[in-house]
C-alpha positions as a Markdown table, in Angstrom:
| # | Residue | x | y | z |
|---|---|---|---|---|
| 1 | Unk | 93.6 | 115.4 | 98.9 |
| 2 | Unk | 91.6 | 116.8 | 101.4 |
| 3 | Unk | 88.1 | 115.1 | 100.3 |
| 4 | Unk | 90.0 | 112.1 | 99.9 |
| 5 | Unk | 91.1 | 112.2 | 103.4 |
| 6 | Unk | 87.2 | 113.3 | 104.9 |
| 7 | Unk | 86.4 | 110.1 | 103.4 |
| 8 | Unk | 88.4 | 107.8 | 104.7 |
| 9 | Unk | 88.5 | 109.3 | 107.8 |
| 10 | Unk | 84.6 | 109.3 | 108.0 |
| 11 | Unk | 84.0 | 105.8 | 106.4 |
| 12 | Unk | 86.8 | 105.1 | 109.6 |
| 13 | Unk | 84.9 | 106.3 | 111.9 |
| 14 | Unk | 81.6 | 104.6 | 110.8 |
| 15 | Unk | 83.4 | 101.4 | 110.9 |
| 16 | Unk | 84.1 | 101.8 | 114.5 |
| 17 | Unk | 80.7 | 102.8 | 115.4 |
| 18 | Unk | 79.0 | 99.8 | 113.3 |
| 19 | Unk | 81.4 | 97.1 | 113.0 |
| 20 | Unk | 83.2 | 96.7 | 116.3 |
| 21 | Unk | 85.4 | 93.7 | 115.4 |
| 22 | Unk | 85.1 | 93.3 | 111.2 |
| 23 | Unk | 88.1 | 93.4 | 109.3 |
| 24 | Unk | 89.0 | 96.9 | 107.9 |
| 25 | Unk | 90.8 | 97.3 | 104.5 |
| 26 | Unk | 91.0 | 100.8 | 103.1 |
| 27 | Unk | 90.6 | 100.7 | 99.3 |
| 28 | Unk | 91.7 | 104.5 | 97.9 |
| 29 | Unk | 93.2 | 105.6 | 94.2 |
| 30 | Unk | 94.7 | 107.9 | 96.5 |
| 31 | Unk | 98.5 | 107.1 | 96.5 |
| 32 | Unk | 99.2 | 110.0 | 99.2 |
| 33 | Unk | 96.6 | 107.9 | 101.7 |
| 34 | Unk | 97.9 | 104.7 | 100.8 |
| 35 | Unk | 101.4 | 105.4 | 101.0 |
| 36 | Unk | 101.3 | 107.3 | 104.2 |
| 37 | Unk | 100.2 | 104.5 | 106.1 |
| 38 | Unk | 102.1 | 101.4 | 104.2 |
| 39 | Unk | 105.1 | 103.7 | 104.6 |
| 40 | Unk | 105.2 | 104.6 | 107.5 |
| 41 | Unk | 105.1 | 108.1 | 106.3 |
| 42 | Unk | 102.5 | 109.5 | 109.2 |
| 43 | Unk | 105.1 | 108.1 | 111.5 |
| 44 | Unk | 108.5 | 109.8 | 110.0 |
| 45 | Unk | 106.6 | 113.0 | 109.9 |
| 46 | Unk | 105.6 | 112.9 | 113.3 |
| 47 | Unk | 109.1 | 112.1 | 114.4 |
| 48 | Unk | 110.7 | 114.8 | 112.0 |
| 49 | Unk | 108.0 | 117.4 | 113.6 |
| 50 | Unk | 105.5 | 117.2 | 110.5 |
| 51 | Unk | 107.9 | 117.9 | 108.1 |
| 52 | Unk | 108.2 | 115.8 | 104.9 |
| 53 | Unk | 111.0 | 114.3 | 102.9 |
| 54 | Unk | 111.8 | 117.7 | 102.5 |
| 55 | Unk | 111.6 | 119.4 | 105.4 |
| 56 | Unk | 108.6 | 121.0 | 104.6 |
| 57 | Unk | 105.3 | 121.5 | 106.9 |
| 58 | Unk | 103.4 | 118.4 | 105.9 |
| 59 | Unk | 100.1 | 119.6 | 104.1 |
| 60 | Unk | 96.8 | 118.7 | 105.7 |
| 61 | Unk | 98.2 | 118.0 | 108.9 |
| 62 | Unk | 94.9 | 118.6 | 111.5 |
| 63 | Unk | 93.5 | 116.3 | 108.6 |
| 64 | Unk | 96.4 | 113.3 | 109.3 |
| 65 | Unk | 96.1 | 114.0 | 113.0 |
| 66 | Unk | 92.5 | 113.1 | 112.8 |
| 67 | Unk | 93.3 | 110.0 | 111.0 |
| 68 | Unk | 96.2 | 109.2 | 113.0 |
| 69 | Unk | 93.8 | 109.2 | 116.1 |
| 70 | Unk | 90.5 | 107.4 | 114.4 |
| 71 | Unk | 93.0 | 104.7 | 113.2 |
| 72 | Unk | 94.4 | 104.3 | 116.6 |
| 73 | Unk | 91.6 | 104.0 | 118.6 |
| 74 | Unk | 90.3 | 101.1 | 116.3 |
| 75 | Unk | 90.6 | 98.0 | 118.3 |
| 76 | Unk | 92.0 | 95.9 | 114.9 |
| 77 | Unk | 94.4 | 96.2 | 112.0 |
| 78 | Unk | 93.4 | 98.6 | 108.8 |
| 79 | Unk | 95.2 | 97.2 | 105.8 |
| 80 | Unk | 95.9 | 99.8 | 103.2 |
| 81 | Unk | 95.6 | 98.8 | 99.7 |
| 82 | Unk | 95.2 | 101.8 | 96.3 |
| 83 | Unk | 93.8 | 100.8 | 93.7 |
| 84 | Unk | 93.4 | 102.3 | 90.0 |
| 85 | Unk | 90.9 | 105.4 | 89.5 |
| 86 | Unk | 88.5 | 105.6 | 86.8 |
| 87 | Unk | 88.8 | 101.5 | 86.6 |
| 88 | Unk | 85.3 | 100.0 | 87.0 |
| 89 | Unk | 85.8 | 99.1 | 90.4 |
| 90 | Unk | 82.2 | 99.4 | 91.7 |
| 91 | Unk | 83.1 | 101.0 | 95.0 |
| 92 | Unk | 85.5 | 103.6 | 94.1 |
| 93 | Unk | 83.7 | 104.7 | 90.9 |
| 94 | Unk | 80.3 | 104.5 | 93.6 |
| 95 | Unk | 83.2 | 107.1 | 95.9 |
| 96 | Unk | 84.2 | 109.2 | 92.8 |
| 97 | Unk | 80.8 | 110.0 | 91.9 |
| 98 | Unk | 79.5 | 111.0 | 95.3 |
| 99 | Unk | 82.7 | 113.0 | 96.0 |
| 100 | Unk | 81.5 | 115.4 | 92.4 |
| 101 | Unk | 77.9 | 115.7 | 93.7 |
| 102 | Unk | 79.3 | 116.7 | 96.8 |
| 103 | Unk | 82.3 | 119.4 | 95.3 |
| 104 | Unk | 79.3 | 120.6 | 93.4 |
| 105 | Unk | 77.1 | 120.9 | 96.5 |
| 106 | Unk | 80.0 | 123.1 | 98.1 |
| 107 | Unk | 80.6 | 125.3 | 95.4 |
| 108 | Unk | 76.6 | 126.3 | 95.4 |
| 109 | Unk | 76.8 | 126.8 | 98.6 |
| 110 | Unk | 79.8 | 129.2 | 98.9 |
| 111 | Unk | 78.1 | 130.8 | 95.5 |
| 112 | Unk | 74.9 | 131.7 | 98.6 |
């Protein structure tokens, strides 16, 4: 989840710094992204005091918080939409591979 989050949050940000008024739609096989915003879910957990469904600490929170702030300081609408891993879609198979290379990249470098 928290790779899947990075991403978003960094291809967020890059869309704020390149494409100050283009449409922004969020395309993740990550339900626990997806959901959170077409949910409302960041918003219940901030009103429960980041606790879940639950009443559990919400996982990842500085990670949410980070979103929660690069999504609000976009001057537009992001739509939210998941859509199936592993399915050809060009994008998220281009995402799934770059997200290996770079788990792989990690692990070497916590092996040094």
């Amino acid at each position: 989840n928290i790779g899947e989050m990075l991403g978003v949050i960094k291809g967020l940000e890059w869309c704020a710094a390149n494409y100050k008024n283009a449409r922004i739609t969020v395309k993740s096989d990550s339900s626990y992204i997806v959901n959170a915003w077409n949910d409302d879910w960041h918003a219940k957990w901030i009103l429960r005091s980041w606790k879940n469904s639950r009443n559990r600490p919400v996982a990842n929170k500085e990670n949410w918080l980070h979103m929660i702030k690069v999504v609000a300081g976009l001057d537009r609408l992001v739509e939210w939409e998941h859509v199936k891993s592993h399915s050809g879609i060009k994008w998220n198979e281009r995402c799934d591979v770059l997200a290996g290379k770079a788990r792989k990249e990690m692990i070497e470098w916590h092996r040094t």
